[in-house]
C-alpha positions, -999 to +999 in steps of 0.1 A: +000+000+000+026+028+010+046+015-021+016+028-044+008+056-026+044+066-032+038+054-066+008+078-073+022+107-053+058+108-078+034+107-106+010+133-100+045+155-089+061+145-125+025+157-140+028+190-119+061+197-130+053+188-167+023+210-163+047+237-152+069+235-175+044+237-203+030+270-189+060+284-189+069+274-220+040+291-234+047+321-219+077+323-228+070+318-267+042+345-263+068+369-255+092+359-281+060+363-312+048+399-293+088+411-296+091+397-327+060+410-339+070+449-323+102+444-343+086+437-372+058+466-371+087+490-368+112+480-390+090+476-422+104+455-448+140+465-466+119+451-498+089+473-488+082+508-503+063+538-496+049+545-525+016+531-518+014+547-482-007+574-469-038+587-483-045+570-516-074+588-535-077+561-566-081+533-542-114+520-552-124+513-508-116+548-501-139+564-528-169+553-508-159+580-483-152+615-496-117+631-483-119+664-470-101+696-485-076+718-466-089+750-466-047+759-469-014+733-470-001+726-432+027+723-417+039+684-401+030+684-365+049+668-337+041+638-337+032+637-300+005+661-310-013+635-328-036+616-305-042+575-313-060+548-302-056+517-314-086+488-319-083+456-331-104+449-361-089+409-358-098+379-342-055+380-335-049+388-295-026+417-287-025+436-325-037+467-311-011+465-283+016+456-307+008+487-334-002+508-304+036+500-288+049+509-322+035+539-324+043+554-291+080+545-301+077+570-330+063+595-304+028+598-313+002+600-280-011+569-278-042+561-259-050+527-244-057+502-269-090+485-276-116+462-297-132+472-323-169+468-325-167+446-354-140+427-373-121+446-403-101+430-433-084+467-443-068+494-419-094+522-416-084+558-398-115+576-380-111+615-377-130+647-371-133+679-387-103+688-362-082+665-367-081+662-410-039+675-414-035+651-385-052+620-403-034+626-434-001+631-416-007+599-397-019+580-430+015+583-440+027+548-412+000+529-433-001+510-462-031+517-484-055+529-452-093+535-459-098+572-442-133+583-428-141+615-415-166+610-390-187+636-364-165+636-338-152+670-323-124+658-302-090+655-308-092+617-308-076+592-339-089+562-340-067+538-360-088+497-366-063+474-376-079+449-397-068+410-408-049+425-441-024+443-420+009+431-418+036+458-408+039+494-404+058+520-433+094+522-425+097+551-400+127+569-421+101+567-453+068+577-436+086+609-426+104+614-454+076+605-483+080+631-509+099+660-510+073+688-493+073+691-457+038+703-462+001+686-461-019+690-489-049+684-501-054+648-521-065+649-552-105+647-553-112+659-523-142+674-517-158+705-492-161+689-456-199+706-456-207+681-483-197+654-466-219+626-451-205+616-414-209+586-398-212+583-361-181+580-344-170+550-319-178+555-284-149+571-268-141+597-243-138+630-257-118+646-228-092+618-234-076+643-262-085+677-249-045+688-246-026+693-274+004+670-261+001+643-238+024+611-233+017+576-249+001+557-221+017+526-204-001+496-227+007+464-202-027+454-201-038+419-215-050+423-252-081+403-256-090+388-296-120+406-310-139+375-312-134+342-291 
């Protein structure tokens, strides 16, 4: 009897210690993907280009939403005057978090991250009438975004990931895209009277108030946008 209960006993510790080991082997690998993940957002591709960043008029997705004119070219901003929040459009756990942390590494004022309130297959930008020089300047990190200027009054980006995203433009060429410093109208923009807005996604509108604010601290868990 005390043989097998000794028996039992070593087993169930060997199943402990496997079961251990297994968590922490998991852990450890969902560290390694996030880092590698961050890495990868930031650095681009040395194969990638620019060329089809930023606000792209011909783009068949974003001529369902009518692009707002400048009513004169502006300057680049800061970029810690730019105010984003991040939702993931995915069923993939921790994107936002992962673009959100890339972001803030190029200084922008990033907000805590969130889910989107549906799932997305392209990057889409939400702004406001306040915010349109921002939006376009911002567009710039993106490959091919949709942008839609919603009513919002705030100071607020939102930025949905969606499934077709892979990486982020190479800093150096998202700041360097062209050879004016300015923002300018796209081509086929239209008077932001004529335009039709949809509602914006619930969000606090005191969150963007100031004009420069740090990137929060994003360590919170990242949940999928659909179990």
């Amino acid at each position: 009897m005390n043989q097998s209960s000794e028996s039992r006993k070593l087993r169930q510790n060997v199943m402990t210690w496997r079961h251990r080991k297994r968590l922490v082997l998991m852990a450890l690998i969902s560290v390694i993907v996030l880092s590698v993940s961050l890495v990868y957002l930031l650095m681009g591709s040395v194969f990638s280009s620019a060329q089809n960043s930023g606000v792209d008029s011909a783009n068949s997705k974003q001529s369902e939403y009518p692009l707002p004119c400048l009513k004169v070219p502006m300057d680049l901003v800061q970029s810690g005057e730019i105010h984003i929040r991040v939702l993931n459009g995915t069923t993939k756990a921790g994107y936002a978090k992962a673009v959100s942390q890339a972001l803030a590494l190029r200084d922008f004022s990033v907000h805590e991250p969130d889910n989107a309130p549906e799932l997305f297959l392209d990057t889409y930008i939400y702004y406001g009438e306040n915010t349109i020089g921002h939006a376009y300047q911002l567009s710039r990190n993106f490959y091919k975004p949709i942008l839609v200027l919603d009513n919002r009054e705030d100071y607020l980006i939102d930025v949905v990931i969606g499934s077709t995203f892979e990486r982020l433009v190479p800093e150096s060429e998202a700041n360097l895209r062209g050879a004016s410093k300015l923002i300018e109208s796209p081509v086929g923009c239209v008077e932001m009277t004529t335009i039709k807005r949809p509602v914006a996604f619930t969000h606090d509108p005191q969150e963007s108030t100031s004009q420069k604010q740090e990137g929060v601290s994003i360590d919170e868990t990242e949940t999928s946008a659909e179990e």
